[in-house]
N, C-alpha and C positions, 0 to 999 in steps of 0.2 A: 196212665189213663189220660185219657184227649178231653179237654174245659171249654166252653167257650170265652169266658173271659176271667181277665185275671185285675183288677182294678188295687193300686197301691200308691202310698202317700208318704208325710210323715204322721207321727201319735198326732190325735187332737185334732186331725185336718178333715174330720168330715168324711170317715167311713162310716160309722153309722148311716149317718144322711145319704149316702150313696146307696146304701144295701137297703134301705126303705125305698128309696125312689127304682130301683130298680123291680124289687118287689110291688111297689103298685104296678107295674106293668107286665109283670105277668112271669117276669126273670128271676128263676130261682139260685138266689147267690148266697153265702154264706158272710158273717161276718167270726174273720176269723178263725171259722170254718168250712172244709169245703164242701159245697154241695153240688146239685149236679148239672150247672149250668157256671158254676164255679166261686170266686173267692173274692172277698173284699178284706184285705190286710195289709198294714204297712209295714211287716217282717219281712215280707216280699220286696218290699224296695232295694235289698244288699245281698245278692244272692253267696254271700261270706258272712252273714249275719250268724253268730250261733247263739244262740239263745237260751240254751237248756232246758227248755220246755219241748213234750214232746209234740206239739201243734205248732215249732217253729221252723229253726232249719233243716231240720232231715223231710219233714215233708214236704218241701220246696225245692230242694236238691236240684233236681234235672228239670225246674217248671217251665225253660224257653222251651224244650219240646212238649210243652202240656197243655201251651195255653192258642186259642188261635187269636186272641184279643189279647193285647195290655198294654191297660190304659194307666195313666198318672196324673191322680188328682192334687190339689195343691190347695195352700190355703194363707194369706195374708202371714206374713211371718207378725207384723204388729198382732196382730188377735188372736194367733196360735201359742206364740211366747206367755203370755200369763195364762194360759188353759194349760199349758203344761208343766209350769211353775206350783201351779194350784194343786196338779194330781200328783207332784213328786215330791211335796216338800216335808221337810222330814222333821 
């Protein structure tokens, strides 16, 4: 199936904030899931990623012929580092 964008990062960098701002304007994207103007995930950034979850690598598989956009967002590694510290600590 043909997306028009595909927007991917690493954890904690501001997908959220992306799939909102995108959706105020009227673009419907998924976060994490796809929808029908396409996807905001950062599984998508390793397309050898396998995850075991069934919303990660097999349904990314073949996405360079999916997508006609994709974009990479990014995010201060100082300020990402303890958000992701915080969500994984065990």
């Amino acid at each position: 199936m043909y997306y028009n964008y595909l927007f991917t990062g690493s954890p904690r960098c501001g997908s959220g904030f992306v799939v909102r701002l995108f959706r105020n304007c009227g673009i419907n994207l998924g976060h994490e899931v796809m929808k029908p103007e396409g996807i905001v995930s950062w599984l998508c950034a390793n397309r050898h990623l396998k995850t075991g979850f069934e919303w990660g690598y097999k349904m990314y598989e073949n996405r360079e012929d999916k997508f006609d956009k994709m974009i990479h967002y990014v995010r201060n590694p100082k300020d990402a580092i303890p958000s992701l510290y915080m969500e994984n600590k065990i």
